[in-house]
Each structure stands twice: as C-alpha cells, then as structure tokens.
C-alpha positions as CSV (number, residue, x, y, z in Angstrom):
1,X,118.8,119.8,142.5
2,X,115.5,119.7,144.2
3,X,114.0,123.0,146.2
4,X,112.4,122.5,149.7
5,X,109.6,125.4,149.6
6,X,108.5,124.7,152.9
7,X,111.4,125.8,154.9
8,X,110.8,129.4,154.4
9,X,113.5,130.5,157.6
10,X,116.4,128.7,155.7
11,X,115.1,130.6,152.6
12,X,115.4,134.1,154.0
13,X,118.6,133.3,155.5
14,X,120.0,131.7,152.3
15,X,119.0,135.2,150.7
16,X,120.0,137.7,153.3
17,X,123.8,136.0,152.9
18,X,123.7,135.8,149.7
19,X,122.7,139.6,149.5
20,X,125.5,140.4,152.0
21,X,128.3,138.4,149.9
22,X,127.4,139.9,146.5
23,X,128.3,143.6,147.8
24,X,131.3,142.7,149.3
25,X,132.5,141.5,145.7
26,X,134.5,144.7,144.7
27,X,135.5,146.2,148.0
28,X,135.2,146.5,151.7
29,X,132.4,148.0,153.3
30,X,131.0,148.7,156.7
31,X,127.7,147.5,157.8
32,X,125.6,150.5,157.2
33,X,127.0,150.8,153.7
34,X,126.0,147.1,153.2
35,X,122.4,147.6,154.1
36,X,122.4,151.2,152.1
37,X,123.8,149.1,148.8
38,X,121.5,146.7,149.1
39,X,118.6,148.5,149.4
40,X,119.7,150.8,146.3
41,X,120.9,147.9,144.1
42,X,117.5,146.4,145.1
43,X,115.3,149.7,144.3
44,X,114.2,150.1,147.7
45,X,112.6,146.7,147.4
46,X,114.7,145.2,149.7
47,X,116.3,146.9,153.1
48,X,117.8,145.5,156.4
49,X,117.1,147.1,159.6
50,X,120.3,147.6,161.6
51,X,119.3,145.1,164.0
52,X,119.2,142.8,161.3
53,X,122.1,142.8,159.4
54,X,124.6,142.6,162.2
55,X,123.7,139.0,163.2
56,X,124.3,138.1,158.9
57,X,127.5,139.5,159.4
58,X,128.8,137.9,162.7
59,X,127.6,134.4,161.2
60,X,129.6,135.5,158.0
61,X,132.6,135.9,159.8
62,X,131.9,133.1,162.2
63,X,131.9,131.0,159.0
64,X,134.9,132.3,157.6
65,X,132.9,133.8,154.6
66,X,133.9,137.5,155.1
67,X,137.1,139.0,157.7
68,X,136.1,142.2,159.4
69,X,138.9,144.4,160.4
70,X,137.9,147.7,162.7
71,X,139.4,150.9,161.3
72,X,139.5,154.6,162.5
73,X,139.3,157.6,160.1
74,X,140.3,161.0,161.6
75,X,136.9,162.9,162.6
76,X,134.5,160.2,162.5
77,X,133.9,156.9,164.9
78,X,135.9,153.9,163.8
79,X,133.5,151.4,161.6
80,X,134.4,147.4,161.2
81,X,134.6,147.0,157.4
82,X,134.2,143.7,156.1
83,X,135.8,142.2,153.1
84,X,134.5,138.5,151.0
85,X,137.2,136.0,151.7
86,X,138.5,133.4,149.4
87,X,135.9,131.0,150.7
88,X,133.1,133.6,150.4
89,X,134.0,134.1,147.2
90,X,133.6,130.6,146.6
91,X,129.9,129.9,148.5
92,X,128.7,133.1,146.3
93,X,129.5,131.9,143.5
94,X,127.9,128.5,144.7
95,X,124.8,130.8,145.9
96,X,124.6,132.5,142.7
97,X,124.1,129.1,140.8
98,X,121.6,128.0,143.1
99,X,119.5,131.2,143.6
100,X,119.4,131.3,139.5
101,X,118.3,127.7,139.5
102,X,116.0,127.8,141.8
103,X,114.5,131.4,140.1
104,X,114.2,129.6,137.0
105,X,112.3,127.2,138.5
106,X,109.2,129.7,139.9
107,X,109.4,131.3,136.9
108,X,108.8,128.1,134.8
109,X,106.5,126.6,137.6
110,X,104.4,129.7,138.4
111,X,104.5,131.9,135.3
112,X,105.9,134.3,135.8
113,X,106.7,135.5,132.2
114,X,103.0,136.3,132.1
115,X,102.9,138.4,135.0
C-alpha cells in the first residue's frame, strides 16, 4: 500500500473519522461526549471544537457509518446519540489497518524510535 503525504486535507479527515468511529466501538454517545473522549483518550493532545465535529458526524451518517437517533432524558435537553453501524464497524477496522501501516511507516522512515 503506498501513502500519498501530500494530500494533507484527506489526511486529517481520514483521522478525524477514524477518531470518531473508534469511540463509538462500545456504546452510544452524543457529540459532546465524543469530542470529551477523545480528547481524554488522547491526553488532551487531541480535541474538536464543536464546530468541528458535527460536520464528522453528519458525513458519518451520510455514509451509513454510524445511525443517530435523538433521545430525551427527563430534566435535560434531548441529545442525538450516535451508535457504529455494521458497516462502520467494518471501515474501522479497515482504518485501523491502514493508520497502523501507515504509522509504521514514519516511524521506520523518520526515526522515530530515536526521538
């Protein structure tokens, strides 16, 4: 598999859904709790302004990747969770195999074991 470096839009994109799938994994979340998980799975490293994130998960769903269903909870404002779908499941797992290969690769190419 070869790695285009020069498209760094696609790149960011690629990584923002692939972020987005992977906490959807275990259960349903709303969109605020995605971008809180992600930034505390990440260490802060990583975080997704509201205005952000929504656009990942309308093109998610567009795709079929993840189903959003709204739901109201007594006392609070009713929240669109969003859950992977069969096919999600699938392109993260296909995501996951790339993103690894491709990590591999700057690690061997740049190294990064010495860093």
């Amino acid at each position: 598999m070869a790695f285009i470096v020069d498209d760094d839009h696609s790149r960011k994109k690629g990584s923002a859904e692939l972020l987005v799938l992977a906490q959807l994994e275990d259960r349903p979340l709303h969109g605020y709790e995605i971008g809180m998980e992600i930034e505390r799975r990440t260490r802060g490293a990583v975080s997704f302004q509201i205005a952000s994130l929504y656009p990942v998960l309308y093109r998610l769903e567009r795709k079929g990747l993840i189903a959003g269903q709204w739901v109201e909870k007594a006392g609070q404002r009713r929240r669109r969770y969003y859950k992977l779908t069969r096919n999600g499941r699938k392109v993260l797992s296909e995501q996951r195999r790339s993103w690894s290969e491709f990590v591999a690769a700057l690690h061997a190419a740049g190294g990064l074991e010495h860093a």
